[in-house]
N, C-alpha and C positions, 0 to 999 in steps of 0.2 A: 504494500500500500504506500502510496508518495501523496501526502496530504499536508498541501500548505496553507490551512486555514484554521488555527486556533489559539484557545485562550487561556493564559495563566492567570494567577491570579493577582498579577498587574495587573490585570482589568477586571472584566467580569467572570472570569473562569475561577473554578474552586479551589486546584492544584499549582505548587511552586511548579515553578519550570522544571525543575528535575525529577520531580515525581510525573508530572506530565510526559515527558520523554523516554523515560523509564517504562510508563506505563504502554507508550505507542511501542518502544521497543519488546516489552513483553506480548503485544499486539503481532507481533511480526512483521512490523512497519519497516520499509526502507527509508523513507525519507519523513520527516515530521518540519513545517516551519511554523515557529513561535509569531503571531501575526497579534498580540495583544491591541484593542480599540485606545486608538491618540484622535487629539486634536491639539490646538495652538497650547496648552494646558502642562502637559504632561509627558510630548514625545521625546523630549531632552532627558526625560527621566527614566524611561520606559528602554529606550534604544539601548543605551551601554549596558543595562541591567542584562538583556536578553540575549545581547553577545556574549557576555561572560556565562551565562547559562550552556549557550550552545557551545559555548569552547571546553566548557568544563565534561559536556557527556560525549561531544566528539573524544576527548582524549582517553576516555576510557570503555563506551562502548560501540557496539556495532551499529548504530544508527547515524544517518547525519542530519545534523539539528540545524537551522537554518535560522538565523534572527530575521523578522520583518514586521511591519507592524500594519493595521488595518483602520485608515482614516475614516471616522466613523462621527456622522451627523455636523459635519464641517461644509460652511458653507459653499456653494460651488465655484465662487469667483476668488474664495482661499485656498484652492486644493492646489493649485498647479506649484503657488509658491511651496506648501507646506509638505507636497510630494521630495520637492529639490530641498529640504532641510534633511527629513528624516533620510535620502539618500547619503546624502554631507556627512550622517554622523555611522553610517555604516547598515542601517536598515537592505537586506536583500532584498526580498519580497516586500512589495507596496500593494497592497489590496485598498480597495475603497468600497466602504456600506455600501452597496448599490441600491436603487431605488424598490426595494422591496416592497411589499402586499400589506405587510403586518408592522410596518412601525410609519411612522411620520418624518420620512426623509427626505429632506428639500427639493423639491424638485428641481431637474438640470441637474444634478448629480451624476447622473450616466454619462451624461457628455461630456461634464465638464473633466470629468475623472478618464476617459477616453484620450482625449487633447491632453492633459496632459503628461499620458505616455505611462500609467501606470504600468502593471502585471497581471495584474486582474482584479476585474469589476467582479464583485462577490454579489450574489442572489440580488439578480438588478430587476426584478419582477417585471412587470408589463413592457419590458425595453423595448423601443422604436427598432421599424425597418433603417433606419436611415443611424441612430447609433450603433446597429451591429454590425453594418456595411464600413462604420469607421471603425468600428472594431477590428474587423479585421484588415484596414488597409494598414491602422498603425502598430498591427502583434499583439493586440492585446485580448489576455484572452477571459472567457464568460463562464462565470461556474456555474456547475451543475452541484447541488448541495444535499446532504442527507439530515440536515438541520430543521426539525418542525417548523411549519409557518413558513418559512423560506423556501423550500421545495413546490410551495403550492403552484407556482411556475416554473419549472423546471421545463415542462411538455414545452411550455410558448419560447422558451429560451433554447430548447434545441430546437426546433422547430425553424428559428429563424436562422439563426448558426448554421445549420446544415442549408439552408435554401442560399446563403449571401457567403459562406464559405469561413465563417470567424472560427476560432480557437475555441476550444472547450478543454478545461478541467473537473475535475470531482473534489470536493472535499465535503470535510464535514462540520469546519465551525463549529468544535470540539469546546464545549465550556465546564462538560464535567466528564469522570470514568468511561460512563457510560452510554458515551456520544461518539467514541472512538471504533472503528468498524473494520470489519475484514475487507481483502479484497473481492470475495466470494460476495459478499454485503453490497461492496461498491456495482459491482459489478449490475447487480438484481437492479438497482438504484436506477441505470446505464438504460437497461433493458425497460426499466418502468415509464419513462419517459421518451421511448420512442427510438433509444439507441440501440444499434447490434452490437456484435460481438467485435465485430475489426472495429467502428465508429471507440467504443471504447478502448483498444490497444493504442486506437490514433491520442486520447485523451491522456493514456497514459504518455505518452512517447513527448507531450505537449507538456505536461509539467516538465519530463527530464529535459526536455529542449531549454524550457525558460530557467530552470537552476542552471545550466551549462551557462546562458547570457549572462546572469547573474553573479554568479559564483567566481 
């Protein structure tokens, strides 16, 4: 499993980063990134914390941890600067709240999080033909999530993805234990939404792509 979407408990997640990692590694995870929710607030505080996290379980086990963090209910004409900060301070992975079903996230957030060249737009609910067409012109790519409430579009989000040709990943926006999933799991997720079996090898192959840019 390569799942770069969750949360310690710098943010809203239950678990320290080592128990978190610990626990995706006891999961049979290959790859886990620490993506804790920042805004203008907190990301100065959050980013060095979560490096030293991932530096401390790379050194001792078989997983590799991944520091990034997930700008989450920041307004949309502040993300492009706030993306180029938390990059500055070493953040890999830059996710942004996408405009989801179930919370009240500003609208223009898809787009604005697009332009400015994130990683991926996390459970962006009702996303426009015309944002995932620049989705995929500028790499970035559109998760598919096993996260309650957030999945409830998952169908409309591949749906557009495969018709305009964007990027898809899976995660799971891991905030306790028991949010954390197999590949066997992911997979079922893939298939529930209207994916096949190669569409998901290609999502796989789509996280490893973007650690390799990253890393």
């Amino acid at each position: 499993m390569i799942d770069l979407h969750t949360h310690s408990l710098f943010s809203d997640g239950v678990l320290l980063p080592a128990e978190l990692i610990q626990r995706a590694y006891n999961c049979g995870y290959e790859v886990i990134a620490l993506t804790d929710h920042v805004d203008e607030s907190n990301f100065d505080f959050v980013i060095p914390r979560t490096i030293k996290a991932c530096e401390a379980a790379n050194s001792t086990i078989s997983i590799q941890a991944v520091p990034g963090v997930e700008l989450t209910h920041v307004q949309p004409a502040s993300i492009p600067a706030l993306v180029k900060k938390c990059r500055s301070l070493g953040a890999r992975i830059i996710i942004v709240h996408g405009e989801t079903l179930v919370e009240p996230v500003p609208e223009g957030t898809n787009l604005s999080a697009i332009k400015a060249g994130i990683d991926i737009l996390a459970h962006p609910g009702l996303i426009t033909a015309e944002a995932v067409e620049l989705a995929a012109r500028n790499n970035v790519c559109l998760e598919i999530t096993s996260r309650k409430g957030h999945c409830l579009s998952n169908g409309h989000v591949a749906r557009l993805a495969t018709q305009y040709g964007a990027r898809l990943v899976l995660n799971t926006d891991t905030h306790t234990p028991e949010n954390l999933i197999s590949i066997a799991c992911a997979q079922k997720i893939a298939l529930g939404c209207g994916l096949d079996a190669e569409i998901f090898k290609t999502m796989l192959s789509n996280s490893r792509e973007l650690l390799t840019r990253r890393l």
